[in-house]
C-alpha positions as CSV (number, residue, x, y, z in Angstrom):
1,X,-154.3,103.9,2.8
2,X,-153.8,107.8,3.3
3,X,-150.5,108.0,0.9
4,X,-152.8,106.6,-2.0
5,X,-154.2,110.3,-2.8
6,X,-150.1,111.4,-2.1
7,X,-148.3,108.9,-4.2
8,X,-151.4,109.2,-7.5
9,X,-150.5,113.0,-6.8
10,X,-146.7,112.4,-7.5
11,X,-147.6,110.0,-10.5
12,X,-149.8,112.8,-12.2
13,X,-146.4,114.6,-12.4
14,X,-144.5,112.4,-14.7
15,X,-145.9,113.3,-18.0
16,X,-144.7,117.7,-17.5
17,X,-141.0,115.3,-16.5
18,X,-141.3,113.3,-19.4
19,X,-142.3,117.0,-21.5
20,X,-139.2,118.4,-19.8
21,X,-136.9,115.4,-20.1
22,X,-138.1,115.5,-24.0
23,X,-137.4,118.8,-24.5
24,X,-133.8,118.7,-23.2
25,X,-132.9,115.6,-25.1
26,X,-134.1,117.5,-28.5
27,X,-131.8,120.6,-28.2
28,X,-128.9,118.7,-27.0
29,X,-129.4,115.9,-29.6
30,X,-131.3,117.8,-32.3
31,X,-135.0,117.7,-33.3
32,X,-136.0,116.4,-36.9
33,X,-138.5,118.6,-38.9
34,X,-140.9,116.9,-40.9
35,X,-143.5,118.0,-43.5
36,X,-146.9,118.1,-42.1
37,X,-148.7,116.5,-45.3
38,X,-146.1,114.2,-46.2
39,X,-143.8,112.7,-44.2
40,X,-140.6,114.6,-45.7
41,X,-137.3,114.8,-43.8
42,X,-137.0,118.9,-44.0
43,X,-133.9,119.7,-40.9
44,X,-132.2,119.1,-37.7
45,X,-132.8,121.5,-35.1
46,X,-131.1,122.4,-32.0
47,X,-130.8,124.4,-28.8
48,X,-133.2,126.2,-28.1
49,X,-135.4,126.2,-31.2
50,X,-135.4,121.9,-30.8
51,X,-136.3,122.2,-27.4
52,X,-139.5,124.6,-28.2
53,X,-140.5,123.1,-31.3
54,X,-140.2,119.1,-29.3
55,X,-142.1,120.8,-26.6
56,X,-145.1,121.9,-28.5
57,X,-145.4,119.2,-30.3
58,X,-145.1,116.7,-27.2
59,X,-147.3,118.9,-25.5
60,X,-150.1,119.1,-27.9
61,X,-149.8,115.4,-28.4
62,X,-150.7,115.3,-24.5
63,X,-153.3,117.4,-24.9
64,X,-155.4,115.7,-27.7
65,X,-155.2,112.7,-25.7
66,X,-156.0,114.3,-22.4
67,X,-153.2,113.3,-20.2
68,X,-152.0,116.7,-19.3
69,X,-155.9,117.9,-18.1
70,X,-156.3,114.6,-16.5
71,X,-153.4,115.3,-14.1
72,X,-154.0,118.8,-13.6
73,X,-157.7,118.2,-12.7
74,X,-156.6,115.6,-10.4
75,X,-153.8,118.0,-8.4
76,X,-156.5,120.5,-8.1
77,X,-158.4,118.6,-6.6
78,X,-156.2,117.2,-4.5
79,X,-154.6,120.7,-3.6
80,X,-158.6,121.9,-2.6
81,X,-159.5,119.0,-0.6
82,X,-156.2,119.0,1.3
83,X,-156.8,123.3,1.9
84,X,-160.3,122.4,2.9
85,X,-159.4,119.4,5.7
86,X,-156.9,121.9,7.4
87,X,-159.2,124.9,7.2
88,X,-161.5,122.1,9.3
89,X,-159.2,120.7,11.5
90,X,-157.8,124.7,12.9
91,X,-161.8,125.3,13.4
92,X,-162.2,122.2,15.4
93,X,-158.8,122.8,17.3
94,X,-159.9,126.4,18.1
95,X,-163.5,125.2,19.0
96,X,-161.7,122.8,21.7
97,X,-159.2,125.4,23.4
């Protein structure tokens, strides 16, 4: 019951893989560049300028749906709560010696 918290903590970290894995699959395969108003083929990109342009787009696509603030509320809060239980448990071990 006490790797629950741990393995929902490694779960919240999938979608910044997926963003990376995303990323590196557009500049090494190429990123098509469509019109925003209509959906108009405009160019292939690749290296570097795919993998910012997939990663921005992915990334704001994670954002308006909030998958990305979900996760990084959650591993805040799990970071604090585990900060605050060994803060306790060295006062309570120094309180017994």
């Amino acid at each position: 019951m006490k790797k629950i918290p741990f393995i929902i903590l490694l779960i919240s970290f999938i979608p910044y893989a997926v963003l990376l894995g995303y990323g590196l699959y557009s500049a090494i395969f190429g990123y098509d560049v469509y019109t925003l108003i209509l959906p108009t083929y405009v160019e292939t990109l690749y290296g570097l300028d795919a993998f910012l342009e997939a990663v921005t787009v992915l990334g704001l696509t994670l954002l308006f749906f909030p998958v990305i603030p979900t996760c990084a509320v959650y591993q805040i809060c799990y970071t604090i709560v585990k900060i605050i239980l060994k803060l306790k448990n060295k006062s309570k071990q120094i309180k017994i010696e």
